[in-house]
ChimeraX commands (.cxc) that place a marker at each C-alpha (Angstrom):
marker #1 position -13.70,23.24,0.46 radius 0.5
marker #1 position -14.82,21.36,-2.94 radius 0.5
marker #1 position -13.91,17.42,-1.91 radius 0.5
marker #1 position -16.13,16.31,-4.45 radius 0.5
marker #1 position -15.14,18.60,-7.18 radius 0.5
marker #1 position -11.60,17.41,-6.53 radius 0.5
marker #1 position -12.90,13.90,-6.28 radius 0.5
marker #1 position -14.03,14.46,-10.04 radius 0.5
marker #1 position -10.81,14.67,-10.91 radius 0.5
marker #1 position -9.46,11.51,-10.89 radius 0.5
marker #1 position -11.86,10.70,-14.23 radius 0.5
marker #1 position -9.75,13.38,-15.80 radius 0.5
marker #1 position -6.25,12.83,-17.05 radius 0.5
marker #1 position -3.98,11.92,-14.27 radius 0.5
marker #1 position -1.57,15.12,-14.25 radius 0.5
marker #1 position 1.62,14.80,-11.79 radius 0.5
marker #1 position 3.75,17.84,-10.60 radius 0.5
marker #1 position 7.17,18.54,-9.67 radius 0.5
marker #1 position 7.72,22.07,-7.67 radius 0.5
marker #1 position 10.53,23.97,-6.44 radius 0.5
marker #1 position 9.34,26.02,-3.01 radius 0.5
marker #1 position 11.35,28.64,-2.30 radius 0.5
marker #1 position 12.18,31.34,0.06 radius 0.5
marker #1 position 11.55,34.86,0.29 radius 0.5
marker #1 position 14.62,35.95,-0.14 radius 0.5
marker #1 position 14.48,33.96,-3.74 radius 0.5
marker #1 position 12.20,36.75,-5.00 radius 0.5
marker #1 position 12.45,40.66,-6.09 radius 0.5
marker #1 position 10.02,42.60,-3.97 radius 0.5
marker #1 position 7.45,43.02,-6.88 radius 0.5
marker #1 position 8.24,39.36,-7.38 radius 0.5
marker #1 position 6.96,38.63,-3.79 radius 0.5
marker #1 position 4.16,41.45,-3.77 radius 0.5
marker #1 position 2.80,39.58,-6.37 radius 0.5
marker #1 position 2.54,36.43,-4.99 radius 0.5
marker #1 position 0.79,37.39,-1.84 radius 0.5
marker #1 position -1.76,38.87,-3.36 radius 0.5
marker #1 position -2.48,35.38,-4.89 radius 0.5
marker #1 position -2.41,33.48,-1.69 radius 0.5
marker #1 position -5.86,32.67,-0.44 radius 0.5
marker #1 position -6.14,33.60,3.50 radius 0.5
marker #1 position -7.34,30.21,4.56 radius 0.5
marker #1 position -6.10,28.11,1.52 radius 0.5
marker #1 position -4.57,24.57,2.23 radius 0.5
marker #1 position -2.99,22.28,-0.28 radius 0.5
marker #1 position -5.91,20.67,-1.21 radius 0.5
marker #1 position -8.10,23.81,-1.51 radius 0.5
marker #1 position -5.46,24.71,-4.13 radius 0.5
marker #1 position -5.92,21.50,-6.28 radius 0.5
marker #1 position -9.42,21.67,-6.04 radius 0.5
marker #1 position -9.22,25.46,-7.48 radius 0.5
marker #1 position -6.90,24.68,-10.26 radius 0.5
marker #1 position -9.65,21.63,-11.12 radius 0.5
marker #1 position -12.00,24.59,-10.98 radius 0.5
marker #1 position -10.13,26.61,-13.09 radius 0.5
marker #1 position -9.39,23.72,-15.83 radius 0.5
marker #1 position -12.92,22.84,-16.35 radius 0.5
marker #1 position -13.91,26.43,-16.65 radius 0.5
marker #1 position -11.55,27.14,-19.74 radius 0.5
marker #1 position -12.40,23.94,-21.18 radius 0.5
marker #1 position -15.96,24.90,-21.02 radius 0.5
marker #1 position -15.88,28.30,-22.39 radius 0.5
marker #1 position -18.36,29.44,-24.75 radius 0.5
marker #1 position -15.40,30.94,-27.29 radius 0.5
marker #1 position -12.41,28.35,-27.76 radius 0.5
marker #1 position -9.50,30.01,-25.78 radius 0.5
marker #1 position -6.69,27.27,-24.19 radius 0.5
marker #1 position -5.09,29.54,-22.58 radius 0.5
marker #1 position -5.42,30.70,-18.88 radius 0.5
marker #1 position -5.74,34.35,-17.92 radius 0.5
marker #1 position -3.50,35.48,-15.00 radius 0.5
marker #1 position -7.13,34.99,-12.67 radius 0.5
marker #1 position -5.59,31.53,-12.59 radius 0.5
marker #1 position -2.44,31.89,-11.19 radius 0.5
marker #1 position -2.50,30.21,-7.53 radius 0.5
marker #1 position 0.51,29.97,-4.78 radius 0.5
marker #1 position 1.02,27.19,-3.07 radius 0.5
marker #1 position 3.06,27.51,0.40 radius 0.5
marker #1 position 4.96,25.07,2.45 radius 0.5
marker #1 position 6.68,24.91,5.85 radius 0.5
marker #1 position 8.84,22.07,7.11 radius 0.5
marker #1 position 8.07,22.53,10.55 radius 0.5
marker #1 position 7.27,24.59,13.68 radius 0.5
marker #1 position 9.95,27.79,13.16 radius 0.5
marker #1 position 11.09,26.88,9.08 radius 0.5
marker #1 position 10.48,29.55,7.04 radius 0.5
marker #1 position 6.98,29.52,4.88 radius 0.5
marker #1 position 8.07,28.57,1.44 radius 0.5
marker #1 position 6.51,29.77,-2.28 radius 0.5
marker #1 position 5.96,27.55,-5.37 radius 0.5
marker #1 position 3.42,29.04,-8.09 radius 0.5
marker #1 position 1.85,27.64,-10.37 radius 0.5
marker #1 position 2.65,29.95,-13.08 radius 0.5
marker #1 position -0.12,28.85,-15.05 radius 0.5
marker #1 position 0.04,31.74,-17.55 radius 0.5
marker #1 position 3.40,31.34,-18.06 radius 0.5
marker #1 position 3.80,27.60,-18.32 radius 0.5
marker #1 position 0.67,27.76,-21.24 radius 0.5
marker #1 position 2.74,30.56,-23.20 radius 0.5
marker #1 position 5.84,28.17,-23.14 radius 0.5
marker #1 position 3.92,24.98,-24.11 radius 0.5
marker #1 position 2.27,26.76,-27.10 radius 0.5
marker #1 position 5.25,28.46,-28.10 radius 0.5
marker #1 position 6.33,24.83,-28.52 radius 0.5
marker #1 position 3.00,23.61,-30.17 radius 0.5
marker #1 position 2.93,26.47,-32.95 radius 0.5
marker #1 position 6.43,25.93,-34.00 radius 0.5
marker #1 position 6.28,21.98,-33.77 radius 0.5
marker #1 position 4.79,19.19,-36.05 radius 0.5
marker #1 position 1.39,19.47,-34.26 radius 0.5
marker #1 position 0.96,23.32,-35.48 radius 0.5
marker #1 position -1.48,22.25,-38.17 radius 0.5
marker #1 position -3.88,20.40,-35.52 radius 0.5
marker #1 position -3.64,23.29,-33.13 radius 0.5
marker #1 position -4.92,25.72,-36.51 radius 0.5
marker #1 position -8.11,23.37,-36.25 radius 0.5
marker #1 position -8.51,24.46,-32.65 radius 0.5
marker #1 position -7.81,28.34,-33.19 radius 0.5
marker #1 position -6.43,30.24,-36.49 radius 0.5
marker #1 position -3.60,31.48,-36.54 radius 0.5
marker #1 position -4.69,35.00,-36.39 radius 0.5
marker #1 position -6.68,34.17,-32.93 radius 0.5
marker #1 position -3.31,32.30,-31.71 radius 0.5
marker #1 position -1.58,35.14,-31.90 radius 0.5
marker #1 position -3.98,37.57,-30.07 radius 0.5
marker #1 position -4.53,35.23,-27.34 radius 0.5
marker #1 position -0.85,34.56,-26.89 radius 0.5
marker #1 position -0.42,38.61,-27.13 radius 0.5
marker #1 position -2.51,39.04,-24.14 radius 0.5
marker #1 position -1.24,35.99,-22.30 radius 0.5
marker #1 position 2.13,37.06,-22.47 radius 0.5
marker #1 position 0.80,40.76,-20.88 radius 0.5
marker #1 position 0.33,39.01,-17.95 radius 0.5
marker #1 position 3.29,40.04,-15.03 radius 0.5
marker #1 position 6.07,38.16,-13.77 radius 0.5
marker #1 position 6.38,36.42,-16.47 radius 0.5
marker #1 position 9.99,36.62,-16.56 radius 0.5
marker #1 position 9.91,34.09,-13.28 radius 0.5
marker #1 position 11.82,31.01,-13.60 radius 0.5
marker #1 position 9.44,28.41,-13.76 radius 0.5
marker #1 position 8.92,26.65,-10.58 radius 0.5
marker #1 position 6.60,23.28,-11.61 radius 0.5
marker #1 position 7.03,20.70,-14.14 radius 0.5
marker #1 position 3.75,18.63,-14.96 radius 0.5
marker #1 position 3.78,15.12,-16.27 radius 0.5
marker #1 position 0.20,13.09,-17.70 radius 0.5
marker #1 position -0.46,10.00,-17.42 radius 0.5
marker #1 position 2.44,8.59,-15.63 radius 0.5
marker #1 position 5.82,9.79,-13.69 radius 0.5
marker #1 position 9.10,10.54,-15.42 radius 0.5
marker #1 position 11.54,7.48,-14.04 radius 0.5
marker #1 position 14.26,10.48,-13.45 radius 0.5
marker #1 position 11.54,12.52,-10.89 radius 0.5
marker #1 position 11.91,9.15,-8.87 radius 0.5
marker #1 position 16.16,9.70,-8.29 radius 0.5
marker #1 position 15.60,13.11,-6.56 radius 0.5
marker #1 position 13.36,11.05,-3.81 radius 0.5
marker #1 position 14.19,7.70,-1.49 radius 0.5
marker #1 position 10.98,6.10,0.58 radius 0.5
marker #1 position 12.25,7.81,3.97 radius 0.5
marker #1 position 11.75,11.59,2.72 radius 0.5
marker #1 position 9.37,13.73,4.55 radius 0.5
marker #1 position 5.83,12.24,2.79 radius 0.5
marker #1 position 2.21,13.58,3.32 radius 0.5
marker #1 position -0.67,11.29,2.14 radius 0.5
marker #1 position -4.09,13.06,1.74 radius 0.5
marker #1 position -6.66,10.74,1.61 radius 0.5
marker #1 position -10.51,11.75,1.65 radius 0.5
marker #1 position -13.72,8.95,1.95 radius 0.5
marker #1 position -11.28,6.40,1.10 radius 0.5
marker #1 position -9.68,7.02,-1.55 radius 0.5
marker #1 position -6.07,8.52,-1.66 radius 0.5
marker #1 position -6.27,12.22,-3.09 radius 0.5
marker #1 position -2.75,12.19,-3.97 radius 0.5
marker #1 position 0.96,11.83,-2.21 radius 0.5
marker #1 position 3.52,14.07,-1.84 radius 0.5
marker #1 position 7.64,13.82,-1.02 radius 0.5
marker #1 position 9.32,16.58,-0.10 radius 0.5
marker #1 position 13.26,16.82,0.23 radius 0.5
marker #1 position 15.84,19.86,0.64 radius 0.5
marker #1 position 16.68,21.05,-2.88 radius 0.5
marker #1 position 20.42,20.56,-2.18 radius 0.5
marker #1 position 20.03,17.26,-1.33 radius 0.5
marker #1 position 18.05,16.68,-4.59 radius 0.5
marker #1 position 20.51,18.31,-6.35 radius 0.5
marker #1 position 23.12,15.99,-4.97 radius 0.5
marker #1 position 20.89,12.94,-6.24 radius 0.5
marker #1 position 21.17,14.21,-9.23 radius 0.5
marker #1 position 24.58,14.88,-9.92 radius 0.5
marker #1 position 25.72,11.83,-8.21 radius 0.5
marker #1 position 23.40,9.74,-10.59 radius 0.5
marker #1 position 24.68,11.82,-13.54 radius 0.5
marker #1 position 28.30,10.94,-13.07 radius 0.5
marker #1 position 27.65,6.96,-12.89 radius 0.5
marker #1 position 24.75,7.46,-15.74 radius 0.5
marker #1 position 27.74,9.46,-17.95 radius 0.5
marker #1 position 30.21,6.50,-17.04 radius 0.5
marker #1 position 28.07,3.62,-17.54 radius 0.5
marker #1 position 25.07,4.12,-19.99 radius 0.5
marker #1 position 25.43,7.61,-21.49 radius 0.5
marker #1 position 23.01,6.69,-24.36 radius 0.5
marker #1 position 20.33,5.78,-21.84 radius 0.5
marker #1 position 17.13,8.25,-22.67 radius 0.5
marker #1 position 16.56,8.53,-18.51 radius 0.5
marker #1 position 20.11,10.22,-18.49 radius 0.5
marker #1 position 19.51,13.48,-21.24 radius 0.5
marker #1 position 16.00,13.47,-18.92 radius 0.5
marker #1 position 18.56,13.54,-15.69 radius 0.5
marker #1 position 20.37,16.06,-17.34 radius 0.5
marker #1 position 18.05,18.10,-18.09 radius 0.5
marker #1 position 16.39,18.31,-14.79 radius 0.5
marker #1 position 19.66,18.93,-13.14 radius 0.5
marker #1 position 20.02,21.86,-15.48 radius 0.5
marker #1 position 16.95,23.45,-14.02 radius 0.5
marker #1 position 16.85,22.60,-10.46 radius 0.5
marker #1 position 20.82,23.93,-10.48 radius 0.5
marker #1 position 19.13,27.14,-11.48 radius 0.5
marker #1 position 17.49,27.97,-8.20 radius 0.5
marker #1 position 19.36,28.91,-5.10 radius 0.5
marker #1 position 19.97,26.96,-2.01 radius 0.5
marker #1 position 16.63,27.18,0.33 radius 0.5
marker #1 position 14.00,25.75,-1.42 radius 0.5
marker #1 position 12.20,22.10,-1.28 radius 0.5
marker #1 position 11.71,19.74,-4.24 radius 0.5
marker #1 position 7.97,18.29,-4.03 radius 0.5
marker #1 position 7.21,15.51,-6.25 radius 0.5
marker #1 position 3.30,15.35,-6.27 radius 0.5
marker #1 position 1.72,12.13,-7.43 radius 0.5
marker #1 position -1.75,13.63,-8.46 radius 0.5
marker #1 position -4.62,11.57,-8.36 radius 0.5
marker #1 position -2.63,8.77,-9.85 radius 0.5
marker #1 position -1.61,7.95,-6.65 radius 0.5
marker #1 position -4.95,6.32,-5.54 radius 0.5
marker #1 position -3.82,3.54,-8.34 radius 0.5
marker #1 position 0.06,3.04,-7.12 radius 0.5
marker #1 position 0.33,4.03,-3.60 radius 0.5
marker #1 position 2.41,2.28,-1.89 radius 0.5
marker #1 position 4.72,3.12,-4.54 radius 0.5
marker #1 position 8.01,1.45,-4.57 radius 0.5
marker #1 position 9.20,3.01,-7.55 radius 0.5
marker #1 position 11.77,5.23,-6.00 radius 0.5
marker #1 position 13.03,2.14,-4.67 radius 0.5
marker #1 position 13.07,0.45,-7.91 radius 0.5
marker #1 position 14.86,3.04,-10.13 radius 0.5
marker #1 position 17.93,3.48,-7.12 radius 0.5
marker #1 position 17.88,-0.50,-7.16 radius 0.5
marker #1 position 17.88,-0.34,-10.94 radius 0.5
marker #1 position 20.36,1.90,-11.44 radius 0.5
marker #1 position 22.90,0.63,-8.58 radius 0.5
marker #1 position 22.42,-2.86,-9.81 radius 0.5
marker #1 position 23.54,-1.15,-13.81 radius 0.5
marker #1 position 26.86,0.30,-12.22 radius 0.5
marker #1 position 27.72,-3.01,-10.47 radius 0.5
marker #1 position 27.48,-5.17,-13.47 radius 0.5
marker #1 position 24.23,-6.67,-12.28 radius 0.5
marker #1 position 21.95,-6.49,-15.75 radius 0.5
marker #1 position 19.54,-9.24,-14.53 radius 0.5
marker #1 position 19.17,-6.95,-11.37 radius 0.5
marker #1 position 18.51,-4.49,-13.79 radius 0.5
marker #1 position 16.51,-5.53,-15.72 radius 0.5
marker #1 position 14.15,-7.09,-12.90 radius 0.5
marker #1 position 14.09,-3.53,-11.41 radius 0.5
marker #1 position 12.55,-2.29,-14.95 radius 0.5
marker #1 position 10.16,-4.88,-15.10 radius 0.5
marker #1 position 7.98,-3.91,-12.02 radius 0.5
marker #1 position 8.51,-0.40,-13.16 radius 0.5
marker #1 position 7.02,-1.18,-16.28 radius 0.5
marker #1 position 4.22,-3.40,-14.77 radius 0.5
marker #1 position 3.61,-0.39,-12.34 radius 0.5
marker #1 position 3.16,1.98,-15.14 radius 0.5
marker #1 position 2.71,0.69,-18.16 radius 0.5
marker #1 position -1.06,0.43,-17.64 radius 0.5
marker #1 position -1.44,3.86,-16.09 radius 0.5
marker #1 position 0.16,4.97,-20.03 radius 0.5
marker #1 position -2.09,2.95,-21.45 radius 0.5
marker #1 position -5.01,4.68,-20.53 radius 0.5
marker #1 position -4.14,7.76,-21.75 radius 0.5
marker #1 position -5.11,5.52,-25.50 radius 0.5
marker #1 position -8.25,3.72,-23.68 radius 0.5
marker #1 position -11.80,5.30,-25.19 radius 0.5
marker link #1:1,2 radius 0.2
marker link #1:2,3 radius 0.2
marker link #1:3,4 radius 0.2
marker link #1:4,5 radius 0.2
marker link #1:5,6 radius 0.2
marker link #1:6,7 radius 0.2
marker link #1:7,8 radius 0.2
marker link #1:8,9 radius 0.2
marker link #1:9,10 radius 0.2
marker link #1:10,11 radius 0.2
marker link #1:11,12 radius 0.2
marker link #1:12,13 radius 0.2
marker link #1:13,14 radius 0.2
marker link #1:14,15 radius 0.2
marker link #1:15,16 radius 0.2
marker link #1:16,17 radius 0.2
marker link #1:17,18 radius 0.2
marker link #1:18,19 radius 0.2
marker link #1:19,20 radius 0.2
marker link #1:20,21 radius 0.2
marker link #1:21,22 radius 0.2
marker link #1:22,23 radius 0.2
marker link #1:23,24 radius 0.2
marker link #1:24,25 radius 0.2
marker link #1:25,26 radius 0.2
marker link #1:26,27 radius 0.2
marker link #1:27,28 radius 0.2
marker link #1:28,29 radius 0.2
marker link #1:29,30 radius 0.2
marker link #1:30,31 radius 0.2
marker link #1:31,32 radius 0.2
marker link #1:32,33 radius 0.2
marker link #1:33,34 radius 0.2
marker link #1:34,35 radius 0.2
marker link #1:35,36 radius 0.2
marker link #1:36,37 radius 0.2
marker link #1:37,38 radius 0.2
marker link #1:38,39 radius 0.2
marker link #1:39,40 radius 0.2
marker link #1:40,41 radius 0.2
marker link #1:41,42 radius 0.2
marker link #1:42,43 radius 0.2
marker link #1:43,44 radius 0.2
marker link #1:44,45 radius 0.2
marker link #1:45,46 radius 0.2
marker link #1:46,47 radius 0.2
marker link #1:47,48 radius 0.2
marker link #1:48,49 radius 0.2
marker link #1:49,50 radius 0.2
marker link #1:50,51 radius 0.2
marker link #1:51,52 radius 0.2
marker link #1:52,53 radius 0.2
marker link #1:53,54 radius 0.2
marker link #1:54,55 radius 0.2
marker link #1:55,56 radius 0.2
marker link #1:56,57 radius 0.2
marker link #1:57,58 radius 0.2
marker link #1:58,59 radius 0.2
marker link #1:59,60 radius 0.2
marker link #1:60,61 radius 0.2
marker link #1:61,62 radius 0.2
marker link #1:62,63 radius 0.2
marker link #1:63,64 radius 0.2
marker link #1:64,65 radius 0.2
marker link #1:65,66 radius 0.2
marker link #1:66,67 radius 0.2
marker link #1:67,68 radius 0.2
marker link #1:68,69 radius 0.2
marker link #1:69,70 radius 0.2
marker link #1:70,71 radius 0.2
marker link #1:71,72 radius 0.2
marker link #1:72,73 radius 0.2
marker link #1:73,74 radius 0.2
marker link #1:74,75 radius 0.2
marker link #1:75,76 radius 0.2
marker link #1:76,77 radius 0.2
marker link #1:77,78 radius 0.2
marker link #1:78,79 radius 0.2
marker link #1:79,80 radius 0.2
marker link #1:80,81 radius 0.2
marker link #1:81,82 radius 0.2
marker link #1:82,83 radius 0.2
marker link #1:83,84 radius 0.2
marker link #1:84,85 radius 0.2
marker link #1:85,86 radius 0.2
marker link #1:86,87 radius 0.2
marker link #1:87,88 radius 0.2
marker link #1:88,89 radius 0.2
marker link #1:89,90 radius 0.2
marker link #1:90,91 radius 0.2
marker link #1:91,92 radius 0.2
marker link #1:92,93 radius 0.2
marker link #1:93,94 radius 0.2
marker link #1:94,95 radius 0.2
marker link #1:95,96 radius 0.2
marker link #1:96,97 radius 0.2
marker link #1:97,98 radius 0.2
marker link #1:98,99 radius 0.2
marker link #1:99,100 radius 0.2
marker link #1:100,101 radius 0.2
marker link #1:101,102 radius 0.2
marker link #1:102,103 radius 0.2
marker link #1:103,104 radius 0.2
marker link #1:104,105 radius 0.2
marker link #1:105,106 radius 0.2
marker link #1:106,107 radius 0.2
marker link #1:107,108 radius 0.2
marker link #1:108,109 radius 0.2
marker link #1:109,110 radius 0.2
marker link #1:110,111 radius 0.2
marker link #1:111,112 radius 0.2
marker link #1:112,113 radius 0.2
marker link #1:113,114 radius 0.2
marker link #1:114,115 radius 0.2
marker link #1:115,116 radius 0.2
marker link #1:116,117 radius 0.2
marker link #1:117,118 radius 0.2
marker link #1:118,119 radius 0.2
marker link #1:119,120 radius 0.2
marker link #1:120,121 radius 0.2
marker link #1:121,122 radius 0.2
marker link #1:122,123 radius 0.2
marker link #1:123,124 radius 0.2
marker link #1:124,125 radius 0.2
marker link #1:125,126 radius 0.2
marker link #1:126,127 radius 0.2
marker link #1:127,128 radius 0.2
marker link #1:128,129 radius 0.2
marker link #1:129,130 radius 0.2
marker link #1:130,131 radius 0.2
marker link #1:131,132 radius 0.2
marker link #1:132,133 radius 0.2
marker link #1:133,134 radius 0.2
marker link #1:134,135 radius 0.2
marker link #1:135,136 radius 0.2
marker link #1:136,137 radius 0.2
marker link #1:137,138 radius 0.2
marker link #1:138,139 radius 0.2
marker link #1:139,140 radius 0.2
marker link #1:140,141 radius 0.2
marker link #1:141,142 radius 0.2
marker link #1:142,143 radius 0.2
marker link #1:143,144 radius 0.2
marker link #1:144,145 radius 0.2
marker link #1:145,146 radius 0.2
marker link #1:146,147 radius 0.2
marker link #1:147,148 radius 0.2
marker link #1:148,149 radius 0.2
marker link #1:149,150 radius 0.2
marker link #1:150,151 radius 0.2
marker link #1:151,152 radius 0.2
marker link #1:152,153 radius 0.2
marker link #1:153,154 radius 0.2
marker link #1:154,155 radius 0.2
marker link #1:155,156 radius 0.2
marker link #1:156,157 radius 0.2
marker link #1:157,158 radius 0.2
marker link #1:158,159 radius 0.2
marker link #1:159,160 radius 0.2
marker link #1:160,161 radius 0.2
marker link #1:161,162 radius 0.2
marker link #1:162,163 radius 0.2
marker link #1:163,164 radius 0.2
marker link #1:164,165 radius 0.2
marker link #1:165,166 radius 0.2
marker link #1:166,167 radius 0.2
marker link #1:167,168 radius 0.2
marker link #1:168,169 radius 0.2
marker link #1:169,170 radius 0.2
marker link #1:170,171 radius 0.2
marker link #1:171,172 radius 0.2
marker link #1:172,173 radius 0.2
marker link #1:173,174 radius 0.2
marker link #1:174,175 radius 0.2
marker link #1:175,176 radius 0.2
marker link #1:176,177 radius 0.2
marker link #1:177,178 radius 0.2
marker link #1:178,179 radius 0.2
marker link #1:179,180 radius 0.2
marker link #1:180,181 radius 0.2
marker link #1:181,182 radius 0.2
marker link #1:182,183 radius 0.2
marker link #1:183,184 radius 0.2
marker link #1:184,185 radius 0.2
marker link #1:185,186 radius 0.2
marker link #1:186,187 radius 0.2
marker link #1:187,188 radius 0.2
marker link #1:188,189 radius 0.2
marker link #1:189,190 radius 0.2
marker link #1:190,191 radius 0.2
marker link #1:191,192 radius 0.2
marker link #1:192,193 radius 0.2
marker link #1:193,194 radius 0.2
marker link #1:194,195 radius 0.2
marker link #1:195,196 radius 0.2
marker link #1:196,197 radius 0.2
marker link #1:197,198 radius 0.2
marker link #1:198,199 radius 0.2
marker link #1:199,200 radius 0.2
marker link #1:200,201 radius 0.2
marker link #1:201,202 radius 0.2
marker link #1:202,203 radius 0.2
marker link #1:203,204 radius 0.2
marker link #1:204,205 radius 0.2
marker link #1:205,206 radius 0.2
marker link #1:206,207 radius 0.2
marker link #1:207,208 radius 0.2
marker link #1:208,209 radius 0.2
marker link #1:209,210 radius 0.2
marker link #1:210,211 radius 0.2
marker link #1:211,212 radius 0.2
marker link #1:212,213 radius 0.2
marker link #1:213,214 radius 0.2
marker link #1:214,215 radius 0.2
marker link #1:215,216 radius 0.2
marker link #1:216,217 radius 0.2
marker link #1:217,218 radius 0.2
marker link #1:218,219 radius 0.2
marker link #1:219,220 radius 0.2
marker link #1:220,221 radius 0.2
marker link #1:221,222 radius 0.2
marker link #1:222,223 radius 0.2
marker link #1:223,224 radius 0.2
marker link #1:224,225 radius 0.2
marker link #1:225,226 radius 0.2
marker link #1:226,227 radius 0.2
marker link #1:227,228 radius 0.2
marker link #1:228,229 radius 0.2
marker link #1:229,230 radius 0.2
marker link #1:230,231 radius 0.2
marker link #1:231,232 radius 0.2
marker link #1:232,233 radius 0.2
marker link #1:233,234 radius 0.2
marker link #1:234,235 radius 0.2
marker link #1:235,236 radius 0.2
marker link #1:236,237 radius 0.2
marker link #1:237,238 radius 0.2
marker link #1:238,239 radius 0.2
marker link #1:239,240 radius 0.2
marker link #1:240,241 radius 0.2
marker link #1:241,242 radius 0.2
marker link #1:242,243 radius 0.2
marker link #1:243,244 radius 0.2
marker link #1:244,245 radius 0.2
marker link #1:245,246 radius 0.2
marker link #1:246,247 radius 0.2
marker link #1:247,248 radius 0.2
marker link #1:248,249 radius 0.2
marker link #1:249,250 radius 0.2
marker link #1:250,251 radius 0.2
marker link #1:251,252 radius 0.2
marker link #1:252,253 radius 0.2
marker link #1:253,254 radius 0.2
marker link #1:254,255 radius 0.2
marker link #1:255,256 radius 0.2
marker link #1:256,257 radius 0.2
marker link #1:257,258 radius 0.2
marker link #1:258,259 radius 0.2
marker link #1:259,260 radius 0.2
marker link #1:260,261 radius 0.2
marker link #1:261,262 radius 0.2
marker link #1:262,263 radius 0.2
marker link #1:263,264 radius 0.2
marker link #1:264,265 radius 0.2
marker link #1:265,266 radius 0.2
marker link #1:266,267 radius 0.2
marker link #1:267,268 radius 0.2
marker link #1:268,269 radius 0.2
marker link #1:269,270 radius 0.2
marker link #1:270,271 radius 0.2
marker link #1:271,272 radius 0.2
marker link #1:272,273 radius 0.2
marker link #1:273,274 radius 0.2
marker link #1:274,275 radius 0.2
marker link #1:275,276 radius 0.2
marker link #1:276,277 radius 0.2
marker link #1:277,278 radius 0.2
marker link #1:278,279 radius 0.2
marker link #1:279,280 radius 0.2
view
């Protein structure tokens, strides 16, 4: 397994995930047929971040400028809960999640920067064979976040969810929570209501809305893994799920200085994780 390739990777840009495992049942059979055959016989969590690295650095490095992934790329990561749980599917939909994000970029303000990149003409025949790739029409199971986690990612988790820390020659590799989708659901709608009561113009609750929009869209089953990344090795012990309950609790009591302390170590947490996404 490549530890020190994957050891690299904390000089890149910190990337975080959030994944939605699911069952088998979730999937069509050609749905399921395809992800087996991208599930590596002896692959591990970690052997799967250390092969996405791979992958990055290869596309980033090709000879012809060409951002987006081939279906080669797509991995499958799988998770069980325990001895007798089912074994549980989240791909990375690599493919797919680059079509989406450069649909976005072409038809956004940064189109004329992504023209200096690729013309338009080469845009469209990479996205043409990008979006040749299969099961594409899969609802997207990971959300990725640089340089810093989303405050509403921290409401679907409390400090006593199931947590696995992977550490390697002393340095933490990343950490991941894992919690029943329903119950991280429930988070979420419970937050929701008090958010839509209290502080509807609050930007965390459109981002709480719209993240209870998409994990409503997957069926009871599944596990909700927030993955930390690499930026983990700068923040763990994190007490940031702690923070953003406290936060939030202390806005629906009344308690703004509560608050507002609460926001404070977030901010002194992550502030200067943001900031070096600007640092030369």
């Amino acid at each position: 397994m490549p530890d020190g390739l994957y050891l690299g990777g904390v000089q890149l840009p910190f990337v975080s995930s959030l994944r939605v495992y699911l069952p088998r049942e979730a999937y069509t059979e050609a749905e399921f047929a395809y992800l087996q055959s991208r599930v590596g016989p002896e692959q591990n969590a970690v052997s799967v971040d250390a092969t996405e690295l791979a992958d990055s650095l290869s596309r980033v490095s090709r000879a012809r400028p060409n951002p987006l992934p081939t279906t080669s790329g797509d991995r499958v990561r799988t998770l069980t809960l325990g001895e007798g749980e089912p074994l549980l599917y989240a791909p990375n939909q690599v493919v797919a999640r680059s079509v989406a994000g450069t649909a976005e970029l072409l038809a956004g303000n940064l189109e004329q920067l992504a023209t200096l990149v690729l013309p338009q003409e080469e845009w469209a025949l990479d996205l043409a064979r990008a979006t040749a790739a299969p099961q594409l029409e899969m609802a997207l199971q990971t959300r990725s976040s640089t340089w810093g986690i989303p405050f509403s990612w921290f409401i679907l988790v409390y400090a006593n969810d199931r947590m696995e820390v992977v550490e390697s020659n002393g340095r933490i590799l990343t950490v991941r929570i894992q919690v029943p989708l329903s119950i991280a659901v429930g988070r979420a709608e419970r937050m929701l209501l008090m958010l839509a009561e209290m502080a509807p113009d609050l930007d965390l609750f459109s981002e709480l809305e719209d993240l209870g929009r998409w994990l409503g869209g997957f069926a009871d089953g599944g596990v909700v893994e927030l993955d930390y990344g690499p930026v983990a090795n700068r923040v763990h012990p994190d007490d940031s799920p702690a923070d953003v309950h406290m936060g939030l609790q202390c806005l629906a009591e009344g308690d703004f200085t509560g608050a507002a302390a609460a926001y404070r170590r977030l901010a002194n947490r992550w502030m200067p994780i943001r900031q070096l996404a600007r640092a030369s």
